[in-house]
Structures are given as structure tokens and as C-alpha cells.
C-alpha positions in Angstrom: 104.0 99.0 88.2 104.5 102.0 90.4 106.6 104.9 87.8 106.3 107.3 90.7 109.4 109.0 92.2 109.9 108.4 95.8 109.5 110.8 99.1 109.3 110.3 102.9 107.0 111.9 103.8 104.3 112.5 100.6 103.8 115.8 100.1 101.2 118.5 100.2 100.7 120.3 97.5 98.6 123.1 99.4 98.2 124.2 103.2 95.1 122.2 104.1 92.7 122.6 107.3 93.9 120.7 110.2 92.4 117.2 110.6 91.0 115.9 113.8 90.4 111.9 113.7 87.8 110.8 116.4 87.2 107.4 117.9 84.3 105.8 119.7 84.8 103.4 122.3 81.7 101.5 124.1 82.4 99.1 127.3 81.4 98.2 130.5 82.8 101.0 133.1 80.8 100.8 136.3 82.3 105.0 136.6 84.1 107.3 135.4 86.6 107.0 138.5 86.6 103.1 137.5 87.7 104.1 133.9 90.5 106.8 135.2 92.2 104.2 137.8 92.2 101.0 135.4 93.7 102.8 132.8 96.6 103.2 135.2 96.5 99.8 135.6 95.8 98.5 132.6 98.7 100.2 130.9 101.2 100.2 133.6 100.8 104.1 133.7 101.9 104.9 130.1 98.6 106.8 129.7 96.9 108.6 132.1 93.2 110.3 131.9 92.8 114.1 133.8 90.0 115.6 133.1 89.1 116.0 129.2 93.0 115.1 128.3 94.4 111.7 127.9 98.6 112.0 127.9 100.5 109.5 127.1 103.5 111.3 129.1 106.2 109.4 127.8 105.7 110.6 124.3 105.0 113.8 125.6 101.7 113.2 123.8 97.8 113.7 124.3 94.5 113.7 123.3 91.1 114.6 124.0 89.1 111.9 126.1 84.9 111.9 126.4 83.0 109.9 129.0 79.6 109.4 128.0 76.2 107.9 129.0 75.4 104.8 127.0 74.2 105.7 123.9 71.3 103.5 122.3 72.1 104.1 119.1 75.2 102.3 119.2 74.3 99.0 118.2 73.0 99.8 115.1 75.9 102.3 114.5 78.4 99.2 115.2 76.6 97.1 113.0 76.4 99.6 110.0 80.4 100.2 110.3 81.3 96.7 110.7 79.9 95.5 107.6 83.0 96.1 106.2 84.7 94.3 108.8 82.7 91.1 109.3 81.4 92.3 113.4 79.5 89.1 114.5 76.0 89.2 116.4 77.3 88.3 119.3 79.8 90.8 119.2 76.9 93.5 118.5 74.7 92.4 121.5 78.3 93.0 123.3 77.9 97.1 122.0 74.0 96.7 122.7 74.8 96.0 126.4 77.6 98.8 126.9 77.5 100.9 129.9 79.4 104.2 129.1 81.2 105.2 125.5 84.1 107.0 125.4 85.3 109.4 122.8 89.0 110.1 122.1 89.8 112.9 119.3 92.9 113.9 118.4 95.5 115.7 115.5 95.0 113.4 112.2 96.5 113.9 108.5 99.5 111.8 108.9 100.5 108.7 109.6 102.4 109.0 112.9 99.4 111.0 114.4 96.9 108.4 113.0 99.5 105.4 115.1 99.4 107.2 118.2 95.8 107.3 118.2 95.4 103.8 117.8 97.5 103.1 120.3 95.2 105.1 122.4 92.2 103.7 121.5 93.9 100.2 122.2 94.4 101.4 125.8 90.7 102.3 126.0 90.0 98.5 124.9 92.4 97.3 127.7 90.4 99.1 130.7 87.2 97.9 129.6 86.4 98.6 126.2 84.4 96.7 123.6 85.2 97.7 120.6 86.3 100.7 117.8 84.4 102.3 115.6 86.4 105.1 113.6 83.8 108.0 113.4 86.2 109.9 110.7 85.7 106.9 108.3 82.9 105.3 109.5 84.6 101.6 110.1 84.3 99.3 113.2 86.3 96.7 115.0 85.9 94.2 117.3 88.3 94.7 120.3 90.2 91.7 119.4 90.5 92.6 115.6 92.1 95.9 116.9 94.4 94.6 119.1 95.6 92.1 116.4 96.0 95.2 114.4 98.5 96.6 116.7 100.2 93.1 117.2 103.2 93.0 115.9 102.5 96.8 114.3 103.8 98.8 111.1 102.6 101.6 109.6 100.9 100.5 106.5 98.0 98.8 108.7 96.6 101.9 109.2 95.2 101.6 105.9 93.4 98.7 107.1 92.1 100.9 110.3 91.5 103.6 109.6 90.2 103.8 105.6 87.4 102.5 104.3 87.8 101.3 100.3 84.6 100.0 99.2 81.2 103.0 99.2 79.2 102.8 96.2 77.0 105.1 95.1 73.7 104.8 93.6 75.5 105.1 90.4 78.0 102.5 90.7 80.6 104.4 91.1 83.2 103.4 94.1 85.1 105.3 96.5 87.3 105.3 99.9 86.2 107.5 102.6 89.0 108.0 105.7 92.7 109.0 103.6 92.3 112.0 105.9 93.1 110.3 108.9 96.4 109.0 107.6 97.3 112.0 105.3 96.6 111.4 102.1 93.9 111.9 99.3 91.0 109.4 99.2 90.2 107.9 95.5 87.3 107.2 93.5 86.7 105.2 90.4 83.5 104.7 88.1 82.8 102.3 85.5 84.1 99.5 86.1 83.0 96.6 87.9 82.9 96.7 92.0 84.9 94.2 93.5 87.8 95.1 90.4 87.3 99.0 91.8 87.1 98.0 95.3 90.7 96.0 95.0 92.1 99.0 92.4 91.2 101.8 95.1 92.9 99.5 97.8 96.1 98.6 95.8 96.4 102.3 95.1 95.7 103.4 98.4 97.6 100.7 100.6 101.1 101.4 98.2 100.9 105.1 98.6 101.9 104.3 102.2 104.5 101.8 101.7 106.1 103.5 98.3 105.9 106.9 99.7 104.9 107.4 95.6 104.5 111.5 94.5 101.1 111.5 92.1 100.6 114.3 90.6 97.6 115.4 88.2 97.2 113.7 85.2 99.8 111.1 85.6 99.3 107.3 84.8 99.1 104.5 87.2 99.1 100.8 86.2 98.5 98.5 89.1 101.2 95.5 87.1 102.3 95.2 83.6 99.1 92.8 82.5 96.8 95.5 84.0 94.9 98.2 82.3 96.3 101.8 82.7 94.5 104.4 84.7 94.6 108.1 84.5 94.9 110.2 87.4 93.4 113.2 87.9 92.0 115.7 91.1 88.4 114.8 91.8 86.7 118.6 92.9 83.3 117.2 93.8 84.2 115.3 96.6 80.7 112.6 97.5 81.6 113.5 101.0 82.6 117.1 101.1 79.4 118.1 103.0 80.1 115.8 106.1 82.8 117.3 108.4 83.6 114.0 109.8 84.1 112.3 106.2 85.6 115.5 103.9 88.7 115.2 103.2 91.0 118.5 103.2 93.7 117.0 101.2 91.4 116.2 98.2 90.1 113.0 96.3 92.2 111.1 93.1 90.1 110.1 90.3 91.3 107.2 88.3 89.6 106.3 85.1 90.9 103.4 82.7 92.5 104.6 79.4 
């Protein structure tokens, strides 16, 4: 039961730091030259890559763009970020074997920024890339999981892509890291039992997008009318306000049961 009045787009209640979502693409470019000249190719010249900017010219849209020497770190950053994704071993040995990674950061906070850089980083997997590992949320992807993703596309998977709905702390209390990158609040929830919080923090978070609700402090949310009701509230100490990558500048929703 959603009892929230409706708004396209959500608001803001305050003027918030800009937010910049990065991506990390490994693959198997032989150059940098190789890179710029498939990605012609690749994408029938909708994107094009001159040196740090990646434009998408028919948009009238860019990005920045990083070519990088492997990284052997990768791996084991692939495999930490696709837990939550189900990356296979096969599929990691892929990332272990990469020859360059590419970078692509861009303007985040909302959701028709956060589509045009996955769209972006789906052009990356067409010249060559491996995978996707959102460094703003900390979640991989295989290359073919992404594309599947953009398949067929509407806004509401970017919940999917770029947020993260399942972090627990030490103290068993559960939280979504990467709201940012779409626009909106991440949410946290303690005392109640994981997989219930972890589904909670997703229905909350996934319906925000596709009800365009307004929550507002100290409001009630009730996920159905068999459900337990939740109050809402703004969470100040934020688990991940000291990592610039993770904080988020639009502020965290607590929810504890009533």
C-alpha cells in the first residue's frame, strides 16, 4: 500500500552536491587506437571516443572516458561486487585475463543521467568489453547480464543496475548503497530479520521509481495491507558517508517497524 501522493520527477527537498557515477570496464583491446576505431564500428558511429570525452553526438551528450593498463586487482574486485549478482568463475578468469580497463564517469542523481550512462557502458561491452562493475555502488555484471539489462529497456531497471539492496553490518542491520546514481535516498533498516529487510529495502526502493511516491519525514509506509507498518524517518549517520564513491548527497530513509 503506497498512501504517497504522486510526482514526476521526485523531488529534492535541498540543493545537494552534484553526483558523478563512475563505471569500470575491463576487456581485451590490443590499443587504445583499437578501442577508439571499433567503437565506431561497433556502434555504427553513435558514440565516438576523442581524447578523455566519449559523445554520444546524437544526444548531444558525453562523458568522461579512461584507458588504463590492466589492473591486477580486478579479479578480486569483480568477484567481491558480483556476489550480489551471481558472476561465475569462468566469467572471473575472463576479468583476470583483461588487457586494458576503461573508465567512463559521468553526471548522476537522476534517472535519465543514470540511462545514458548505461547505455555507454553497453557500448564499451560492444568493442571489446568484459564486463561492468558500478564503482558508485559497488555491483558487477557480466557483459551479457548488462546487455539483457538494456534489452528491451525501461527505467525502473536501473534499480537493478545500479543499486545495491542487501549490506549488512556487523550489527545486523541492512542497507542499500547506490540511490545516488539514480536520484534518490538510499534506505536502511535494523531489527528485523535479513532476507525480510533485504526484500523491504528493495520493494521500497524499486516503487519509488515506478510510483514517483513523495516521502517525507515521519510518514508511514506499509509494503500491502497484511504487512507490518514502517515508520519513515531521515537517517543523519549515513554507514557510508565517509567514502566519496558510496555517500550519498541526497540522504538515507530509515524505516523501523511500528
Amino acid at each position: 500500500m503506497w498512501p504517497f501522493k504522486k510526482t514526476n520527477p521526485p523531488p529534492k527537498d535541498t540543493e545537494v552536491k552534484p553526483v558523478s557515477t563512475v563505471i569500470c570496464i575491463p576487456g581485451n583491446w590490443n590499443s587504445r587506437d583499437e578501442f577508439i576505431l571499433t567503437l565506431v564500428s561497433a556502434t555504427n558511429g553513435e558514440y565516438i571516443a576523442a581524447g578523455n570525452i566519449l559523445l554520444q553526438a546524437k544526444n548531444n551528450w558525453h562523458c568522461t572516458v579512461e584507458f588504463c593498463e590492466r589492473d591486477k586487482r580486478m579479479r578480486k574486485s569483480f568477484e567481491v561486487a558480483g556476489a550480489v549478482s551471481w558472476v561465475t568463475d569462468y566469467f572471473l578468469e575472463e576479468v583476470e585475463n583483461h588487457q586494458y580497463v576503461i573508465y567512463i564517469s559521468g553526471n548522476g542523481g537522476d534517472l535519465d543521467s543514470a540511462e545514458r550512462m548505461a547505455f555507454a557502458a553497453g557500448a564499451m561491452l560492444k568493442t571489446g568489453g568484459i564486463g561492468v562493475k558500478i564503482e558508485t555502488a559497488g555491483k558487477a555484471f557480466t557483459k551479457g547480464q548488462w546487455l539483457d539489462y538494456l534489452d528491451n529497456f525501461d527505467q525502473p531497471k536501473l534499480y537493478k543496475m545500479f543499486v545495491v539492496d542487501s549490506i549488512m553490518n556487523e550489527y545486523g542491520t541492512v542497507y542499500s548503497c547506490g540511490m545516488h546514481n539514480i536520484g534518490y535516498k538510499d534506505t536502511i533498516i535494523s531489527g528485523i530479520e535479513f532476507q525480510q529487510a533485504v526484500a523491504l529495502i528493495s520493494l521500497f526502493g524499486f516503487y519509488q521509481i515506478v510510483d514517483k511516491a513523495v516521502i517525507k519525514h515521519l510518514q508511514k509506509f506499509q509494503p500491502d495491507l497484511q504487512s507490518p507498518k514502517f515508520l519513515i524517518r531521515d537517517e543523519s549517520d549515513q554507514p557510508n558517508k565517509d567514502y566519496d564513491l558510496f555517500d550519498n548527497p541526497f540522504g538515507m530513509w530509515r524505516l523501523t517497524r511500528m
